[in-house]
C-alpha positions in Angstrom: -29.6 16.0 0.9 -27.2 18.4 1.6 -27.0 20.9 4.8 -25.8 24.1 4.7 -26.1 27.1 6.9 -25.8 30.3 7.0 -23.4 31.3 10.1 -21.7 34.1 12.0 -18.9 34.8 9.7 -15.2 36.3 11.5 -14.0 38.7 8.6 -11.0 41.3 8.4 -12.3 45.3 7.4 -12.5 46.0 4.4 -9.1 48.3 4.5 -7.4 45.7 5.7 -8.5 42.4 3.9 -5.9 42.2 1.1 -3.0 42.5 4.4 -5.0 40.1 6.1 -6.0 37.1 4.1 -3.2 34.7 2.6 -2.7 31.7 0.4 -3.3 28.4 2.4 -1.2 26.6 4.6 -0.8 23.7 2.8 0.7 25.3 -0.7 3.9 26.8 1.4 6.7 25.5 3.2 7.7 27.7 6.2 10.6 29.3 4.6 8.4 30.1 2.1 5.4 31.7 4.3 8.1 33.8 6.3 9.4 35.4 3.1 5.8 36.0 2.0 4.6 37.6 5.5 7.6 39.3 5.3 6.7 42.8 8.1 3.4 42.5 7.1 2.1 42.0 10.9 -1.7 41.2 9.6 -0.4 38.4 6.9 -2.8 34.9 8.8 0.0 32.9 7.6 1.3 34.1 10.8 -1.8 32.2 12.7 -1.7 29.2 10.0 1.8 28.4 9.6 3.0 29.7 13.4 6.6 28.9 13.2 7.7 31.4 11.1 7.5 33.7 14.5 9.7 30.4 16.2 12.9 29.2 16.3 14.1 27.6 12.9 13.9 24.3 12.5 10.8 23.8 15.3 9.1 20.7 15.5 5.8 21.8 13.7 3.4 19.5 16.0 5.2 20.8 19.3 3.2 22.5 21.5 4.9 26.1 21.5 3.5 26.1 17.3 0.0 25.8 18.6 0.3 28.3 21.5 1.7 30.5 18.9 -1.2 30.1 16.8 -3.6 31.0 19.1 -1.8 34.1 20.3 -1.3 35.1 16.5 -4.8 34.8 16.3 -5.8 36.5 19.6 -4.3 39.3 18.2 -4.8 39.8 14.9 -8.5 40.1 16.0 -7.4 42.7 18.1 -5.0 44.9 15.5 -6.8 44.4 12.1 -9.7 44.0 13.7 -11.4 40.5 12.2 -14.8 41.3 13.3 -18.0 39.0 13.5 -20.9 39.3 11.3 -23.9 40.8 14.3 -26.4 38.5 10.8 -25.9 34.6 9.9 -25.3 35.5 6.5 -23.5 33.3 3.3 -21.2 35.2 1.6 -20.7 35.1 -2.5 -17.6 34.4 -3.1 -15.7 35.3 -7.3 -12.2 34.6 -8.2 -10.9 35.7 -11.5 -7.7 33.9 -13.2 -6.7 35.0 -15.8 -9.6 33.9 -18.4 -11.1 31.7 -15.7 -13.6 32.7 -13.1 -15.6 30.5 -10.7 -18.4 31.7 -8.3 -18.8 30.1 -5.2 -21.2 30.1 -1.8 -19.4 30.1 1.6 -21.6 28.1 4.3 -21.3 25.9 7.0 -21.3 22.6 5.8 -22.5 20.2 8.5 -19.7 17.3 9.6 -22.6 14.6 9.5 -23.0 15.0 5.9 -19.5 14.2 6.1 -19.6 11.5 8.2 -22.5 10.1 6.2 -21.0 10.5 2.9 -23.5 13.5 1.7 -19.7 15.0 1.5 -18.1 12.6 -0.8 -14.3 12.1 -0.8 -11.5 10.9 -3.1 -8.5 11.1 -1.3 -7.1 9.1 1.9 -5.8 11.6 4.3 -2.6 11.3 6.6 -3.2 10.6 10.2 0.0 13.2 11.0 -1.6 16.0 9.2 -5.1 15.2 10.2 -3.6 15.9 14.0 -2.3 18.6 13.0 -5.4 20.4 11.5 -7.6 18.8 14.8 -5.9 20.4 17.0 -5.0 23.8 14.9 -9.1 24.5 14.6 -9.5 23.3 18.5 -7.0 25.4 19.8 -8.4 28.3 17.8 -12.1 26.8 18.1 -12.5 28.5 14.3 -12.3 27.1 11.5 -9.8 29.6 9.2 -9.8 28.0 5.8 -12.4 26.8 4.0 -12.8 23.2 2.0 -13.1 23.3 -1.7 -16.5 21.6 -2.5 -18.1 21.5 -5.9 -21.9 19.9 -6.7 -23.3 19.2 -10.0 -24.7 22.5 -11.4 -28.2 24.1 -9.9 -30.0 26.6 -11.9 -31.8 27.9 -9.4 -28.6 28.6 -7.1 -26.7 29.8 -9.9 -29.8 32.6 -10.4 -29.5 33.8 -6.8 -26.1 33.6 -7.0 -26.3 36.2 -10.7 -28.3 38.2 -8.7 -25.8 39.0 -6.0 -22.8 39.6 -7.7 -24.6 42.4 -9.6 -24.6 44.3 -6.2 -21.3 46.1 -4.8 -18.9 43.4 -3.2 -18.0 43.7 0.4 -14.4 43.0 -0.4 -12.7 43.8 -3.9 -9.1 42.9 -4.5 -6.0 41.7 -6.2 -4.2 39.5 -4.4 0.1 39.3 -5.3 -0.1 36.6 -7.4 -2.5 38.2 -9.8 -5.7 36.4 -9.0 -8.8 38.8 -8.2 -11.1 38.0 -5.1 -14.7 40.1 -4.4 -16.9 39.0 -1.7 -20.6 39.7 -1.0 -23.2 39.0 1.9 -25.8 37.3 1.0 -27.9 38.6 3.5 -30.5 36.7 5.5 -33.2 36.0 3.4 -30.7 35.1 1.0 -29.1 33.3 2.7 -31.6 30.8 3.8 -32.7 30.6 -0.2 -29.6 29.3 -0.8 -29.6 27.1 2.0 -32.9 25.7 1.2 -31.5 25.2 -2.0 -28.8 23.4 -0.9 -31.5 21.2 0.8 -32.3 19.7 -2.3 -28.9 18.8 -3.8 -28.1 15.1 -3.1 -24.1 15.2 -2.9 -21.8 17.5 -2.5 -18.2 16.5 -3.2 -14.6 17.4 -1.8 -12.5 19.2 -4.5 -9.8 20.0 -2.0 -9.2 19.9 1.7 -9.8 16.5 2.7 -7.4 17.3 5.7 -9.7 20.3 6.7 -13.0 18.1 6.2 -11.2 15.2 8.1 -10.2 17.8 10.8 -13.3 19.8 11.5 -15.3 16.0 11.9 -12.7 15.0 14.7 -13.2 18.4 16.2 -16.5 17.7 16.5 -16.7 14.4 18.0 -14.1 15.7 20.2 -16.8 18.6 21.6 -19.7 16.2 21.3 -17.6 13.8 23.8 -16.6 17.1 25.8 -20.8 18.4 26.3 -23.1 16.2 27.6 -26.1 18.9 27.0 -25.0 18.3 23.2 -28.1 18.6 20.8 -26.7 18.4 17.5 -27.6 21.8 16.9 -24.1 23.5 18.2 -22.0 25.2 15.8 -19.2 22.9 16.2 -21.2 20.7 13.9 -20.3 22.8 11.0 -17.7 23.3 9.4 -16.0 26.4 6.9 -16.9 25.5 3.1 -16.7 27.1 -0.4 -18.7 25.5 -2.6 -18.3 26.2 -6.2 -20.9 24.5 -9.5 -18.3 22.0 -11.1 -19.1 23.4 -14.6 -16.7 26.4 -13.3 -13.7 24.6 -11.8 -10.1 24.7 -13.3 -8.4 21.5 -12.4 -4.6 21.3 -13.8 -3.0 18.2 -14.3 -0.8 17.1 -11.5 2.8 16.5 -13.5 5.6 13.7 -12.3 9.4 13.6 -13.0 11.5 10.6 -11.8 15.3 10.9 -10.4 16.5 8.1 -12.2 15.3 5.3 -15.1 15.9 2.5 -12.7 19.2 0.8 -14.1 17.8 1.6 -18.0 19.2 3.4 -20.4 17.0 5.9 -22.7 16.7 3.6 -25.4 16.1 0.6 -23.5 13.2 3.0 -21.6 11.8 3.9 -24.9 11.5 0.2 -26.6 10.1 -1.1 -23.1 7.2 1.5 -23.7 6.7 0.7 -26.9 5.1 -2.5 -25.8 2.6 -0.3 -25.2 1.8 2.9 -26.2 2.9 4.3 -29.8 5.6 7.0 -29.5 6.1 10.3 -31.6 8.5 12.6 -31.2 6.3 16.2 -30.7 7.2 20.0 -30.3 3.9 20.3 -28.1 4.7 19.1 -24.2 1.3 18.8 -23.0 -1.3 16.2 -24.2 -3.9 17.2 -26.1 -6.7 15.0 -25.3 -7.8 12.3 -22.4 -5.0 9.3 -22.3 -2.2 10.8 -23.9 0.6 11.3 -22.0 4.1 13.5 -22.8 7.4 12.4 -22.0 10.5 14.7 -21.6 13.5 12.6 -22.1 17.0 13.5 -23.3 16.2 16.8 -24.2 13.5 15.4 -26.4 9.6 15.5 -26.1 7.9 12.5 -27.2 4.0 12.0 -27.1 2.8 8.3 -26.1 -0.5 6.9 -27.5 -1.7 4.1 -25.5 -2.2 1.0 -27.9 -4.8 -0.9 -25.4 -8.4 0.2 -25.2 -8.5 2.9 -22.0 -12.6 2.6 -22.3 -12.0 -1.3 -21.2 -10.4 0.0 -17.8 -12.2 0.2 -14.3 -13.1 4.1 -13.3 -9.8 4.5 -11.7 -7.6 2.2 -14.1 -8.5 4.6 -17.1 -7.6 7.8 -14.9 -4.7 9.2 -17.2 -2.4 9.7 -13.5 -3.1 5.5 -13.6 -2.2 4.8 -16.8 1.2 5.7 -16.5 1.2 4.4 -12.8 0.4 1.4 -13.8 2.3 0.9 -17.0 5.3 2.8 -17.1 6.0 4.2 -13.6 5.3 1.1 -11.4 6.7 -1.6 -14.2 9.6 -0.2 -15.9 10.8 2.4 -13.5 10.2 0.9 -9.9 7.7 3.4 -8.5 5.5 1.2 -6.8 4.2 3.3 -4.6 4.1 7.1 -5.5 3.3 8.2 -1.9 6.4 6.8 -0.3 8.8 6.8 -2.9 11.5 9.2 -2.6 12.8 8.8 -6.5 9.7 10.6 -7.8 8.2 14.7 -7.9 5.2 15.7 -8.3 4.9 19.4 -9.7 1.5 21.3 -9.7 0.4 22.2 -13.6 1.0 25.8 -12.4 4.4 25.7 -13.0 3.9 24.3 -16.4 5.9 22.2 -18.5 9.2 24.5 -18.6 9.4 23.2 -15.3 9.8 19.8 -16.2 12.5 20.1 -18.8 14.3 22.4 -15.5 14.4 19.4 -13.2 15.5 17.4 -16.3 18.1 19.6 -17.5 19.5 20.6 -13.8 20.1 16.5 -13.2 17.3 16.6 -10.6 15.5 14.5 -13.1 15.8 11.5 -15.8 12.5 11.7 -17.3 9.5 13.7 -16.5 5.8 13.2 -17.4 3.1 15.9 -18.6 0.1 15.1 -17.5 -3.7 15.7 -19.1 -6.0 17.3 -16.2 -8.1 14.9 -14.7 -12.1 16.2 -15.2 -14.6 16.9 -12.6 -16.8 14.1 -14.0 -14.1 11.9 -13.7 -13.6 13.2 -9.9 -17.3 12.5 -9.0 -17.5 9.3 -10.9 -14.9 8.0 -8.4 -16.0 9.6 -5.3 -19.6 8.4 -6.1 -18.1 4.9 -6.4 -16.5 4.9 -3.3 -12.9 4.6 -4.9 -9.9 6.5 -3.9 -7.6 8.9 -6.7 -4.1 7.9 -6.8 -2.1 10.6 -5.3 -1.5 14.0 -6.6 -4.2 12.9 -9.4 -5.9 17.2 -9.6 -4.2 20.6 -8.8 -6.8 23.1 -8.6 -6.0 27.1 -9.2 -7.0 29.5 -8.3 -6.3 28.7 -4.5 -8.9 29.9 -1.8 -7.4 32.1 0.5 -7.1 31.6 4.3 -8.7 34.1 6.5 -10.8 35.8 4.4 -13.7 34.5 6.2 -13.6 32.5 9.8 -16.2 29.8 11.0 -15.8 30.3 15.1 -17.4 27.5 17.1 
């Protein structure tokens, strides 16, 4: 069953929490996070993505990025201040999206249900970035971002959580992009409800931040080895979560658009799928149901229809992403593997199709791929099977924001 705790939580004021908190590190490059902290001297992009205060063109692993980190983050508790909760609370935690909203709880998660696989993943993570994230949260020794988990839905901690967000948020805002965040304490009593609640649930699952989750286990060992008084009970054996009902999420498809059609030409592309999927020509670019797949191809958008039974295929073999992997991608186009490969893009469903005919019709492009969104029953079905996604298989909006709350340890 699943532990989590109410814990000390590091939060900006409440005048200053829309300057403080920003989008995580992971969604920008550094060009990008400089222009977005622009003069804003509170922005935590300046303690999660360092460089921008460092020479261009840094090595982001050297050891001047971390230092910077930690004196970013020195001081912003200083200057904003982030101040630490005196109550182990949970904190309620909305975000609006246009039409969409999902309500989440903010705990410690404990990195033995991790270990353990109470945490369930879906993704392999990338031993570079793992480092990275290690030795960002030990330098710091807080956890600043918080994984995306998601659990089959609870009644019970979905009527706790109704009851809080009828009370005045801590923190009410807008952030840039449009997307609303409010914040509540739970308070103690509360708190431990929803813990003990928690208590019952017999998985939780990584949504997002498999990196993070990877990160704040190695940190852990990495104290464990360091204390020899250790009990188990130390707060490095938690780690920062937000942990939505997976009725509420908003998963976008994950989109693809290929340099080149590997030595074919359109119409030799097109009768080579044909082998297997039917092909209309359509005005709509995105699929409208499970397994069907749009294709943008000489200014043209053409809807495929796989002619094989998808039911038939193993839990990740019918996974829309590996259905064109598998039969168009990997076969007719030479993308054998979509990690490495440098002739293929992935583009979040954020940016919509529009952005797929740009790549196309700039030359960046041959042929691009819209994608249907890839369910969260489809996500737990995997994870509870052990199996990993094929990359860039779920891009989930609205994004959490760094620095809104802080796990110290």
């Amino acid at each position: 069953m699943a532990k989590v705790l109410p814990f000390n939580g590091l939060l900006p004021t409440v005048e200053k929490v829309e300057k403080v908190s920003a989008v995580p590190y992971d969604v920008v490059n550094s060009e990008e996070a400089a222009q977005i902290a622009g003069d804003n001297e509170l922005s935590f992009l300046r303690v999660s993505k360092p460089e921008i205060e460092l020479e261009k063109g840094i090595n982001l692993y050297s050891d001047a990025v971390y230092a910077k980190a930690a004196e970013n983050f020195k001081k912003l508790c200083e200057i904003a201040p982030l101040e630490l909760d005196k109550e182990k609370n949970m904190y309620v935690y909305y975000l609006k999206m246009d039409d969409n909203v999902q309500i989440g709880v903010v705990g410690a998660s404990s990195t033995e249900d991790y270990d353990n696989d109470i945490i369930k993943k879906h993704e392999k993570t990338r031993q570079d970035k793992e480092d990275d994230r290690a030795r960002h949260v030990m330098t710091l020794r807080s956890q600043t971002g918080p994984v995306f988990l998601t659990y089959k839905d609870n009644a019970e901690i979905d009527g706790v959580v109704e009851e809080i967000i009828k009370e005045k948020p801590l923190f009410d805002f807008t952030a840039e992009d449009g997307v609303v965040h409010k914040l509540w304490k739970t308070g103690e009593t509360r708190g431990q409800k929803i813990s003990s609640l928690f208590g019952e649930v017999p998985a939780l699952y990584i949504a997002d931040g498999h990196h993070r989750a990877a990160s704040a286990s190695r940190a852990a060992a990495t104290c464990r080895e360091q204390n020899p008084k250790h009990t188990g009970d130390e707060e490095y054996n938690l780690f920062l979560t937000v942990i939505f009902p997976g009725s509420q999420l908003n998963i976008l498809p994950y989109n693809r658009a290929v340099h080149d059609l590997n030595g074919l030409s359109e119409e030799e592309l097109i009768s080579k799928i044909e082998d297997k999927f039917t092909i209309e020509v359509t005005d709509n670019p995105s699929p409208a149901k499970y397994a069907e797949i749009c294709m943008f191809l000489g200014a043209k958008w053409y809807k495929l229809t796989p002619k094989f039974n998808v039911q038939e295929l193993g839990v990740i073999e019918r996974l829309d992403v590996s259905i064109l992997q598998d039969n168009i991608l990997a076969p007719l186009l030479g993308i054998d593997d979509p990690r490495t490969s440098k002739r293929i893009d992935f583009v979040g469903g954020i940016r919509g199709t529009k952005e797929l005919e740009r790549l196309v019709e700039i030359d960046r492009a041959k042929v691009a791929f819209s994608m249907y969104s890839t369910t969260v029953k489809q996500l737990m079905d995997i994870a509870d099977a052990d199996e990993i996604m094929p990359p860039k298989s779920t891009w989930f909006e609205p994004k959490l924001r760094d620095g809104l709350v802080c796990h110290n340890f």
